[in-house]
Phi, psi and omega in degrees: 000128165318144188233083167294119162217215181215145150294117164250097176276106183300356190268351202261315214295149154209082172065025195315293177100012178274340173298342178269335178291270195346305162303331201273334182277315189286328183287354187067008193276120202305159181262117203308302177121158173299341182281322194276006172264338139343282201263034158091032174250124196203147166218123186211136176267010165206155172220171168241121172275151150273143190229109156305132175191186065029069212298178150299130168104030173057036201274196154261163167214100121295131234220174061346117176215137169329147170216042170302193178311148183259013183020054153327133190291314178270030212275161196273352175302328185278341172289346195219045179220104202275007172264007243330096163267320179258113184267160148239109155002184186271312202248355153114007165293160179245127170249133204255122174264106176290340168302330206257343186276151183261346211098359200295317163098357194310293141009288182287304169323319212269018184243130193286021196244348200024071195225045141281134199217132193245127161320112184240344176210145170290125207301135193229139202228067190282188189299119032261319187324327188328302191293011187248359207244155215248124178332317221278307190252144174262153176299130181280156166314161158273157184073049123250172205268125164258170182176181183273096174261031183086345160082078241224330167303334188321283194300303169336293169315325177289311187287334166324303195280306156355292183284321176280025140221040185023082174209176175282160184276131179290146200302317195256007188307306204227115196264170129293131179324346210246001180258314160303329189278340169279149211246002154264013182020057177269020197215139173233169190172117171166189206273149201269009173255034186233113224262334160325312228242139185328284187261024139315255194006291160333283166338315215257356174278191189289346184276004196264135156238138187247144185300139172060009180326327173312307186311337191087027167266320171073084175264156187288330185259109171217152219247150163242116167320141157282152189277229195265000000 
């Protein structure tokens, strides 16, 4: 069974921000406008965070870094969704379903990572954006809990084509936007149980850490410290 996750290298990344345009176009994610973005009203399925972490030579390093969903193997948003909107999948994605969220917000307290973002107004695209948004994701409701799924129409899209030339799916067939889109290829993705493949490899080297790890979430998303 596919295990999906991601690779962040901090040495690569800097601090760009094409992941979050990437994210916010292929995803619908609506555009706040200057007044609600002024006052810190936003809805983004990646933001850039500071991430404390451990440079070489036992330093401190603070970092600016990409901050999706970490899809925890354990995660605490699903335990505590009493409409169980937030699923975890087969292959270990965490999904969020807007037919099924109340709004409740449970979800969003109980994840240490706050990289949840709840629909507070009904999404508005004037003109020219109207013409960008992509046929592939539906517009979500106002009141629901939004997130990162790994771009998840993707793999959906992948496996399509996939069956209708009757073959198997290729390892590198299906990426997330925020992962095609970096142009320092600091973001690595594909299954982290495939021993072959770029980001087991990654995954497994001594610079890599995953946040809060201490908590028991087992997150899916994991960073390489910068080296020397």
């Amino acid at each position: 069974m596919t295990r999906w996750g991601m690779v962040i290298d901090l040495d690569r990344c800097t601090a760009c921000q094409a992941c979050v345009v990437a994210c916010r176009v292929e995803n619908n994610a609506p555009p706040s406008g200057p007044e609600f973005a002024h006052q810190g009203r936003d809805i983004s399925w990646i933001r850039l965070g500071s991430i404390k972490h451990e440079e070489a030579g036992n330093r401190p390093g603070l970092s600016l870094a990409p901050l999706p969903c970490m899809h925890c193997e354990n995660p605490p948003c699903v335990h505590v969704c009493p409409t169980h909107a937030t699923t975890i999948d087969e292959e270990g994605m965490v999904a969020q379903v807007p037919a099924r969220c109340i709004g409740c917000r449970y979800c969003t307290t109980a994840c240490p990572y706050t990289v949840r973002q709840f629909n507070w107004r009904l999404g508005q695209w004037p003109a020219p954006l109207d013409q960008g948004r992509n046929p592939d994701v539906s517009i979500r409701p106002r009141g629901v809990v939004e997130k990162c799924t790994f771009c998840a129409h993707r793999l959906q899209r992948a496996r399509d084509r996939a069956r209708y030339e009757g073959r198997e799916l290729e390892p590198d067939e299906y990426v997330p936007a925020c992962v095609e889109s970096c142009p320092a290829e600091a973001m690595f993705f594909g299954d982290l149980d495939d021993p072959h493949s770029e980001v087991a490899r990654q995954a497994a080297s001594p610079r890599a850490f995953r946040l809060m790890e201490e908590l028991g979430t087992r997150p899916k998303v994991i960073y390489l410290s910068k080296g020397e």
